[in-house]
C-alpha positions as CSV (number, residue, x, y, z in Angstrom):
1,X,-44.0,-16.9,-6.0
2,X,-41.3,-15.1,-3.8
3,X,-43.1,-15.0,-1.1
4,X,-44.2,-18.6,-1.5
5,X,-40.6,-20.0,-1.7
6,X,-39.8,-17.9,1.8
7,X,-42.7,-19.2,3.7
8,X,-42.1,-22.8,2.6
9,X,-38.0,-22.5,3.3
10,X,-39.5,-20.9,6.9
11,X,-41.6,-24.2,7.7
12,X,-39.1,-26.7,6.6
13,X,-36.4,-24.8,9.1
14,X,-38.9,-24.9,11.7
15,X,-39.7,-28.8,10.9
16,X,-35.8,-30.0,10.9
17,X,-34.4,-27.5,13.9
18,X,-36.8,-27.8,17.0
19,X,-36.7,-31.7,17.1
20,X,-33.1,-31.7,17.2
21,X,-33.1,-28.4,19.9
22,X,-35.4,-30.8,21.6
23,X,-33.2,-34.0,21.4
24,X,-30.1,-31.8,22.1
25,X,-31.9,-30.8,25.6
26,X,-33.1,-34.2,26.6
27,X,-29.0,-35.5,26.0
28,X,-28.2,-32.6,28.3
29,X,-30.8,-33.0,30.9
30,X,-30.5,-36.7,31.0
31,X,-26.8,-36.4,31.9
32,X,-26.9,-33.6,34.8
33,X,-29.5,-35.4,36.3
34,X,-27.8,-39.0,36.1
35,X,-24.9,-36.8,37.5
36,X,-27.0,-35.4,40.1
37,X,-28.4,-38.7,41.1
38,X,-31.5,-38.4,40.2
39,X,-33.9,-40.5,37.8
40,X,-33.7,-39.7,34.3
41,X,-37.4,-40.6,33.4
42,X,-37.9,-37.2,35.5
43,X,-38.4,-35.2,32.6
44,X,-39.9,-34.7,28.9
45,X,-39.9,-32.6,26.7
46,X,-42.5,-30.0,25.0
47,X,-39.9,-28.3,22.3
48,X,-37.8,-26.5,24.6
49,X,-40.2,-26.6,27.6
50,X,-39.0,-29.2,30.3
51,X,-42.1,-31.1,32.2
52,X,-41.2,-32.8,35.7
53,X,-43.4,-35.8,35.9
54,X,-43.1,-37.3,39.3
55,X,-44.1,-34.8,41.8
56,X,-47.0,-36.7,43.5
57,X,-44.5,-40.1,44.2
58,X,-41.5,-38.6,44.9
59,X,-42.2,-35.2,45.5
60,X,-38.2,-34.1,47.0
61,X,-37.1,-35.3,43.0
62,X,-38.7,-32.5,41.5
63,X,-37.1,-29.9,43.9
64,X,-33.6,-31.1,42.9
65,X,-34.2,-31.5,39.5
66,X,-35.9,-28.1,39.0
67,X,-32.4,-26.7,40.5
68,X,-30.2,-29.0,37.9
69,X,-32.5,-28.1,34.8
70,X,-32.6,-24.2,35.8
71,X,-28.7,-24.6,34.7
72,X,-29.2,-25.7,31.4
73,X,-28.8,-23.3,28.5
74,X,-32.0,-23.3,26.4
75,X,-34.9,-25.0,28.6
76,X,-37.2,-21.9,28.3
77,X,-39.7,-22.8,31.3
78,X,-39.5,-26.2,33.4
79,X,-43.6,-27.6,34.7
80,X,-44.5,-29.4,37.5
81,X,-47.3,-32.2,36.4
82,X,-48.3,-35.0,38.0
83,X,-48.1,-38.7,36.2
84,X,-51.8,-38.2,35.5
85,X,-52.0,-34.9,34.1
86,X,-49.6,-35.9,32.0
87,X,-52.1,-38.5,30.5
88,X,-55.3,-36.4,30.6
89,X,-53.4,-33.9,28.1
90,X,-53.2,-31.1,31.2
């Protein structure tokens, strides 16, 4: 029953803490890269992993907003997909 009670306290942590970890990091990324000047549809979010979306268009974006998200506490890893990789699942 112990045991039972820990796992279920684990999942429901789990459930309620990465959505807002993930929220917290789009707020942050959205402003540096509005204060960078760049577009703030750049990026999503995967949890804590940052996906750049527009490097086929606008290929010079993704090199400046790779440099602003690399300064963001918590982003563990930041992707480069294109708009349709994105939709394929890739």
């Amino acid at each position: 029953m112990g045991l039972a009670a820990f796992a279920l306290v684990c999942v429901w942590t789990v459930a309620h803490t990465v959505p807002r970890i993930r929220t917290d990091l789009e707020s942050r990324s959205a402003i540096a890269l509005q204060s960078a000047g760049l577009p703030l549809d750049l990026v999503v979010f995967n949890g804590r992993d940052a996906v750049l979306t527009r490097s086929l268009a606008e290929p010079q974006y993704t090199d400046s907003a790779t440099r602003v998200l690399q300064q963001i506490p918590g982003i563990r890893s930041i992707r480069v997909s294109s708009p349709d990789s994105m939709l394929s699942g890739r």
